[in-house]
C-alpha positions in Angstrom: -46.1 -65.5 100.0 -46.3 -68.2 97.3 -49.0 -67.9 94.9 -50.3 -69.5 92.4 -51.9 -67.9 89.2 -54.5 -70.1 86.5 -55.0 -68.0 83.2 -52.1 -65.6 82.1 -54.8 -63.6 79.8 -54.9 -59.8 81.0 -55.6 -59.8 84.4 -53.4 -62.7 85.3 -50.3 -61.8 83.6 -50.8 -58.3 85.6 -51.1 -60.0 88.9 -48.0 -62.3 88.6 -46.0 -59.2 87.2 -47.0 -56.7 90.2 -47.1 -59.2 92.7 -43.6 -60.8 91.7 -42.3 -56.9 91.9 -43.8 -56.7 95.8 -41.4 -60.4 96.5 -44.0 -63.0 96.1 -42.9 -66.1 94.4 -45.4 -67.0 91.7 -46.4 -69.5 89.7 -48.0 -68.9 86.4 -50.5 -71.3 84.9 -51.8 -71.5 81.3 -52.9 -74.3 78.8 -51.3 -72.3 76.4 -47.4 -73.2 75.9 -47.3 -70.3 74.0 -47.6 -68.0 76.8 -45.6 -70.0 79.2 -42.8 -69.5 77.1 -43.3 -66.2 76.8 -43.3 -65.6 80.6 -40.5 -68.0 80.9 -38.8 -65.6 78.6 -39.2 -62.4 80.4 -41.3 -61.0 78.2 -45.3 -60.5 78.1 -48.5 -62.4 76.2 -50.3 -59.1 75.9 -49.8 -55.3 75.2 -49.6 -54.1 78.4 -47.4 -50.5 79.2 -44.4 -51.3 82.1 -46.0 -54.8 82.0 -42.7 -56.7 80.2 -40.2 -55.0 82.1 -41.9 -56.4 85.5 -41.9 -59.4 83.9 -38.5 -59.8 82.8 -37.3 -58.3 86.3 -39.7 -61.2 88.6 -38.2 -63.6 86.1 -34.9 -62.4 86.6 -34.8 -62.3 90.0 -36.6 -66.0 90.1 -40.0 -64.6 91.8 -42.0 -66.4 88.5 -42.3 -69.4 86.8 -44.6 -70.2 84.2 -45.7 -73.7 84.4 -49.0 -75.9 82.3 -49.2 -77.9 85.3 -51.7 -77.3 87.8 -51.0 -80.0 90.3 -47.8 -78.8 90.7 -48.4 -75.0 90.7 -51.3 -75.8 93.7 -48.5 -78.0 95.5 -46.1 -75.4 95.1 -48.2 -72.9 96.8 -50.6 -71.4 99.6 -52.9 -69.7 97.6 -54.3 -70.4 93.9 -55.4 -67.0 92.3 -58.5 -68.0 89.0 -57.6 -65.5 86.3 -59.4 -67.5 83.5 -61.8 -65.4 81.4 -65.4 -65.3 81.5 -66.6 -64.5 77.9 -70.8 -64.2 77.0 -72.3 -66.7 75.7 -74.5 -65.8 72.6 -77.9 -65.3 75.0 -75.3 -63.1 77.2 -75.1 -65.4 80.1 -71.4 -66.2 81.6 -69.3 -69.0 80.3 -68.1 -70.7 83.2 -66.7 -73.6 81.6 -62.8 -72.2 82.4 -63.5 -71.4 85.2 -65.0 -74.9 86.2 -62.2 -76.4 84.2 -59.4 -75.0 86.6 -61.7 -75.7 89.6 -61.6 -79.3 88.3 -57.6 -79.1 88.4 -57.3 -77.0 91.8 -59.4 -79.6 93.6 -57.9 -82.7 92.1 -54.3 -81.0 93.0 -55.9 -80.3 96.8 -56.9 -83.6 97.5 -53.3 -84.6 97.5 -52.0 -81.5 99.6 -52.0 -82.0 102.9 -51.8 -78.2 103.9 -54.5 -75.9 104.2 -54.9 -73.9 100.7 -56.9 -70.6 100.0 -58.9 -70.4 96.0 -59.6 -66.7 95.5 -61.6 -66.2 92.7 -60.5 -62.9 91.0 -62.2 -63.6 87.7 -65.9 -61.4 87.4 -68.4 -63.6 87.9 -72.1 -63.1 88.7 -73.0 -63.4 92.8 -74.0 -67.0 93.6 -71.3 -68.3 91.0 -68.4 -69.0 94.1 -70.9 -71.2 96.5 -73.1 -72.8 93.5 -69.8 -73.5 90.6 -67.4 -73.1 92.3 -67.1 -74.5 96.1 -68.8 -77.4 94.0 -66.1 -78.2 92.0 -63.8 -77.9 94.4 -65.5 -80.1 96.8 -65.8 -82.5 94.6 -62.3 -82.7 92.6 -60.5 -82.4 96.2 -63.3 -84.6 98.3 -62.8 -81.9 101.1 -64.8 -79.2 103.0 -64.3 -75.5 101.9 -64.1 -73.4 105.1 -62.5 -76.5 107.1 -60.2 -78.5 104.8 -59.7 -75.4 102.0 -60.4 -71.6 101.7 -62.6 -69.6 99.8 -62.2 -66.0 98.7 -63.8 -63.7 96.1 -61.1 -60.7 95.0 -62.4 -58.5 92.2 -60.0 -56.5 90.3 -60.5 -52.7 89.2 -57.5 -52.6 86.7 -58.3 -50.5 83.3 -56.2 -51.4 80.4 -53.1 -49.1 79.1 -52.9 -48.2 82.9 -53.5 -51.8 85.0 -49.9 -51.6 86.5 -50.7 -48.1 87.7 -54.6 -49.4 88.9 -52.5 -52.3 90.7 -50.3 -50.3 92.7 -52.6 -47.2 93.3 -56.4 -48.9 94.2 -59.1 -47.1 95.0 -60.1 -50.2 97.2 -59.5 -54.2 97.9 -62.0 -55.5 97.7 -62.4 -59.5 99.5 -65.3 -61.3 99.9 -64.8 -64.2 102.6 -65.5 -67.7 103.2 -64.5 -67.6 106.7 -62.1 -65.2 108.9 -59.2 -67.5 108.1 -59.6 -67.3 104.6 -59.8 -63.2 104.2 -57.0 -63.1 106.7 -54.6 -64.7 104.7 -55.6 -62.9 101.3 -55.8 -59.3 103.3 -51.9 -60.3 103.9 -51.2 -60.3 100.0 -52.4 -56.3 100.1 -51.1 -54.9 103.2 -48.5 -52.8 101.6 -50.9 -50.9 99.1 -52.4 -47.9 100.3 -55.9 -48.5 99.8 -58.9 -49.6 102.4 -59.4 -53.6 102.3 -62.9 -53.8 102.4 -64.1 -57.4 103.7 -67.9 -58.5 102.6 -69.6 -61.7 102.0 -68.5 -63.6 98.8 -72.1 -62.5 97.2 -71.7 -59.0 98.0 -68.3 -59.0 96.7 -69.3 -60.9 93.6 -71.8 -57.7 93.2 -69.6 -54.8 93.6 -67.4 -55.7 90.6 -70.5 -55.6 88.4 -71.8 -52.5 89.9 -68.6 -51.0 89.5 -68.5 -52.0 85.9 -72.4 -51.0 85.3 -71.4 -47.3 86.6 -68.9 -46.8 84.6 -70.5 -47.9 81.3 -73.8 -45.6 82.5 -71.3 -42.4 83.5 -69.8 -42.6 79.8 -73.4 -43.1 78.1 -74.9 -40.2 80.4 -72.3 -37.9 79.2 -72.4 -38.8 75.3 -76.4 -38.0 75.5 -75.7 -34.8 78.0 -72.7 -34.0 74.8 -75.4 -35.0 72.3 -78.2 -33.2 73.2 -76.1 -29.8 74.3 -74.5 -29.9 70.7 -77.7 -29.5 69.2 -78.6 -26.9 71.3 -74.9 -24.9 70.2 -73.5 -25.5 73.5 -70.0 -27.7 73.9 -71.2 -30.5 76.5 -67.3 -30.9 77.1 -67.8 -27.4 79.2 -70.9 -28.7 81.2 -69.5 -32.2 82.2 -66.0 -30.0 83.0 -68.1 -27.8 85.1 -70.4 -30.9 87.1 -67.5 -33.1 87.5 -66.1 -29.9 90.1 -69.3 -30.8 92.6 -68.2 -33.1 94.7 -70.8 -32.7 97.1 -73.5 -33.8 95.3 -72.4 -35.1 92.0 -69.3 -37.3 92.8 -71.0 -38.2 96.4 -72.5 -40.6 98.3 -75.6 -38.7 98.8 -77.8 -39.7 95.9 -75.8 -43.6 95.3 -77.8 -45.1 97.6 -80.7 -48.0 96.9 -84.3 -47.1 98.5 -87.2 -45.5 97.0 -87.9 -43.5 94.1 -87.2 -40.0 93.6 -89.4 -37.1 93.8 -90.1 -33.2 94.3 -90.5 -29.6 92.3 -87.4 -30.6 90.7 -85.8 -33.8 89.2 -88.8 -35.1 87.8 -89.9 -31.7 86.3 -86.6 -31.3 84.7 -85.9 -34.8 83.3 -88.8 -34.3 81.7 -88.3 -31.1 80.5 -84.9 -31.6 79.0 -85.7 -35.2 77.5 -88.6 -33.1 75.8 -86.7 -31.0 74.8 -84.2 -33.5 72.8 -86.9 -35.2 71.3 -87.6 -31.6 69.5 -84.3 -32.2 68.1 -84.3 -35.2 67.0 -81.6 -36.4 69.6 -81.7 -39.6 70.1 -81.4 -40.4 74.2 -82.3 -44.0 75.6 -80.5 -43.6 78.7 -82.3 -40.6 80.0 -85.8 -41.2 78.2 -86.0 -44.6 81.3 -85.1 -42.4 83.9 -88.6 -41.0 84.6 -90.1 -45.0 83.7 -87.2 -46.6 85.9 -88.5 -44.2 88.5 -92.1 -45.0 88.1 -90.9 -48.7 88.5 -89.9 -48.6 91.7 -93.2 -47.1 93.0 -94.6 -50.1 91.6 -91.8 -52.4 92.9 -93.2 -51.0 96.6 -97.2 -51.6 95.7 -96.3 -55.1 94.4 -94.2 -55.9 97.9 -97.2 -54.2 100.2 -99.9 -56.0 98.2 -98.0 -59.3 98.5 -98.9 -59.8 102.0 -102.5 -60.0 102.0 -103.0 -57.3 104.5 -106.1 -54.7 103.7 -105.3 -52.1 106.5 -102.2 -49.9 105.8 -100.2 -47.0 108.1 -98.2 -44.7 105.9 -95.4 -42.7 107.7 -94.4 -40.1 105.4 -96.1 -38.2 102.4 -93.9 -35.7 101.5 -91.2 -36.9 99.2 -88.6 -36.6 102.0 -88.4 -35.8 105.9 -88.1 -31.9 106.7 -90.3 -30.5 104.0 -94.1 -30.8 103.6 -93.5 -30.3 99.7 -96.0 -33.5 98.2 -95.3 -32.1 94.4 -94.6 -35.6 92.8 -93.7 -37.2 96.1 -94.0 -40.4 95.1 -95.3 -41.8 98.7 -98.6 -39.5 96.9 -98.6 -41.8 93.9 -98.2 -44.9 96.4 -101.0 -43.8 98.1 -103.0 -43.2 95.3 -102.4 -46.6 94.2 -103.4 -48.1 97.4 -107.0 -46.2 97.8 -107.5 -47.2 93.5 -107.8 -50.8 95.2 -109.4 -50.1 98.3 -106.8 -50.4 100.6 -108.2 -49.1 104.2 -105.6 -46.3 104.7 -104.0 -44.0 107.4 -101.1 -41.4 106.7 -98.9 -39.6 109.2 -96.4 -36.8 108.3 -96.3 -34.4 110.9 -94.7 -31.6 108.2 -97.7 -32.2 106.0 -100.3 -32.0 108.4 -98.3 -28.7 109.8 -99.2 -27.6 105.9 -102.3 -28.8 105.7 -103.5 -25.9 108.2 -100.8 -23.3 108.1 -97.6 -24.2 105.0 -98.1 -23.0 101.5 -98.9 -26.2 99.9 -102.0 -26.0 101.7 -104.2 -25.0 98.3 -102.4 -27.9 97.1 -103.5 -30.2 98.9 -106.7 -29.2 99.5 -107.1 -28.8 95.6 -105.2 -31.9 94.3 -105.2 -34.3 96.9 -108.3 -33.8 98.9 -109.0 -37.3 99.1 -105.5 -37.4 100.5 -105.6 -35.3 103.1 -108.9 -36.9 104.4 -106.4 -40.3 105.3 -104.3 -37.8 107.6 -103.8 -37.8 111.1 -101.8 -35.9 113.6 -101.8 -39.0 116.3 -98.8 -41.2 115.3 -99.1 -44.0 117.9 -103.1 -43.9 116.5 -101.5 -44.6 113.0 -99.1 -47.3 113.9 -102.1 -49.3 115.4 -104.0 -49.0 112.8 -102.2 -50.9 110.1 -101.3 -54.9 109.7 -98.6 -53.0 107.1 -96.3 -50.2 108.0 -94.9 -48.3 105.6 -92.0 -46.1 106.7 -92.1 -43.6 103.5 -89.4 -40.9 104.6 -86.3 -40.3 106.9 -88.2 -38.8 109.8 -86.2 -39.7 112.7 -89.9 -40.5 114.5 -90.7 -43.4 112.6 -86.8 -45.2 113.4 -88.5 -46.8 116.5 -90.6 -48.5 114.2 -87.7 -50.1 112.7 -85.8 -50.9 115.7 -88.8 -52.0 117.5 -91.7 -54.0 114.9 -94.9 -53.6 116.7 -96.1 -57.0 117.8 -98.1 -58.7 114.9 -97.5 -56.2 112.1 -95.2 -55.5 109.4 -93.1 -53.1 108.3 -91.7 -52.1 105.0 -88.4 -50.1 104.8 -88.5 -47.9 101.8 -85.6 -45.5 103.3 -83.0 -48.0 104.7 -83.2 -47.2 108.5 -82.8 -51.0 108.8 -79.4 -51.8 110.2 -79.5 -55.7 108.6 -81.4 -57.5 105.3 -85.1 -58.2 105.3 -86.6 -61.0 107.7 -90.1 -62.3 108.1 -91.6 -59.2 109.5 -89.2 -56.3 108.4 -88.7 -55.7 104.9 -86.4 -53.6 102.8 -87.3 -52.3 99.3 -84.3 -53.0 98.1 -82.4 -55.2 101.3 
């Protein structure tokens, strides 16, 4: 293919190198002569390893071409590649002004190309940047249509510096979020020789995942300094623990715990974040990462009031008590503290779990409930179909597979909040997601 790269800093030099090395013809473009001349020359604007021998071979075997010249770069080619840097402005908002700069030039260069022309945006930026900055700009520089006259793709990159050539040829993913069909086609065509999944979304999702991505990364390295922190002071080496957790794939490299819903609960996790943050504060270890965990959790218990309470609706159906389906453990289930909240302002409540109410009579949290949460178990009932027509709001609280008819099928004039993510699409009028 013949592409076209704006911004030679890191990530474009990378790109032009390692595509170059696959047969692509591409075109470099920078404002600064400076590294024009130096890709011109074979050799690289930044200290890259294996990056300046790629560069000297695409150079010598006339797949690049560094030019300062947008229009003729965009003329040139069938798809224009944004490299330019995002930096922070002092508040930490995004400086897009390169990034609407070379938009400016790609759409003023488009409105004299007569060929279709895909823009993939591989520089981070936040979601809603591509169809509120960018698509702009390019509309109006070009005065044509994205998704008719020009395409649209976003195409985050995972390379890590000291090993991007490596990251490039060896993804864990591709990543494309899509304008249109026609547009991810063609950009899916620039990655069909790496081994890796292309994973097609829409431009906002994709826009996400390169944050997220980021986000995890910086939390995983902060986790493990106040894991290695707080073990030193208690004479153990955390190097052995994180050696030791990193072997569990099943639960702690996973899928099982990374997903958005509701907050956590049980005998367990909040008993033991508690303990050990406790515990650190007795020696003096500082931890800010883990002392939120327990206050990020009690957040999203009140993110669910504050979406319940939003509707207006006094009469409430709870399915689910117990913290999750197939136990009728309520120890810190937060669907208790939910509850709770909803009877402090006098919300007219019903509850079905069909594990709890097996408890309430028979299971050995019975003393439990009858000592904690007596007012609790007063709001149970064993007739689910009596719940459901009880409410204006449903709540579907845990993963029961009873309560995924409720999803599929919103009983006529209610409405249903998702805090477990049955819901096979985002929230609508009458079905909402906690966090989709």
């Amino acid at each position: 293919m013949r592409v076209s790269i704006f911004g030679l800093g890191y990530v474009g030099a990378v790109c032009t190198a390692s595509l170059a090395q696959r047969g692509h013809h591409v075109v470099g473009v920078d404002v600064s002569s400076v590294k024009i001349d130096l890709i011109n020359s074979g050799r690289s604007p930044i200290v890259e390893p294996g990056l300046e021998e790629l560069l000297r071979a695409g150079r010598e075997n006339g797949f690049i071409n560094g030019v300062t010249d947008g229009h003729v770069a965009v003329q040139e080619s069938e798809l224009s590649m944004i490299c330019v840097g995002t930096p922070s402005k002092p508040n930490g908002d995004l400086d897009l002004q390169f990034v609407e700069k070379v938009c400016g030039d790609i759409g003023a260069a488009l409105r004299d190309k007569g060929d279709w022309h895909l823009v993939a945006v591989r520089s981070t930026v936040l979601p809603g940047t591509v169809r509120e900055v960018v698509i702009p700009a390019l509309e109006k520089a070009s005065g044509k249509r994205a998704g008719v006259d020009f395409g649209v793709c976003v195409n985050p990159e995972f390379l890590r510096e000291s090993t991007a050539i490596k990251d490039y040829d060896h993804p864990p993913m591709t990543v494309i979020g899509e304008l249109d069909e026609r547009s991810g086609d063609l950009l899916a065509r620039l990655y069909a020789d790496l081994d890796a999944p292309i994973i097609r979304k829409p431009i906002e999702v994709a826009e996400m995942i390169k944050y997220t991505c980021n986000i995890w990364h910086a939390t995983k390295v902060s986790f493990a300094n106040e894991i290695g922190n707080i073990a030193k002071s208690m004479g153990v080496d955390g190097r052995d623990v994180m050696d030791v957790v990193c072997q569990d794939k099943k639960l702690n490299i996973s899928r099982y715990y990374m997903r958005p819903g509701f907050a956590f609960g049980g005998s367990c996790l909040p008993k033991d974040v508690r303990a050990l943050t406790y515990r650190a504060n007795q020696m003096d270890v500082k931890h800010p990462l883990l002392s939120s965990i327990m206050s990020s959790n009690n957040e999203q218990v009140a993110h669910a009031f504050k979406i319940l309470t939003s509707y207006g609706c006094r009469k409430v159906s709870m399915l689910g008590l117990s913290f999750k389906s197939n136990t009728d453990d309520l120890r810190e289930s937060p669907l208790v503290e939910l509850a709770e909240m909803l009877i402090g302002k006098g919300y007219d409540l019903q509850i079905f779990d069909r594990n709890v109410d097996y408890a309430r009579t028979h299971g050995a949290n019975r003393e439990y409930i009858n000592q904690k949460i007596p007012h609790l178990s007063n709001l149970m009932h064993s007739d689910l179909r009596g719940v459901i027509d009880h409410g204006d709001v449903i709540v579907v609280g845990n993963n029961d597979e009873l309560f995924e008819t409720v999803i599929s099928e919103v009983p006529e004039g209610k409405r249903v909040i998702d805090l477990v993510g049955f819901m096979k699409s985002t929230s609508t009028e009458v079905l909402e997601g906690i966090c989709w």
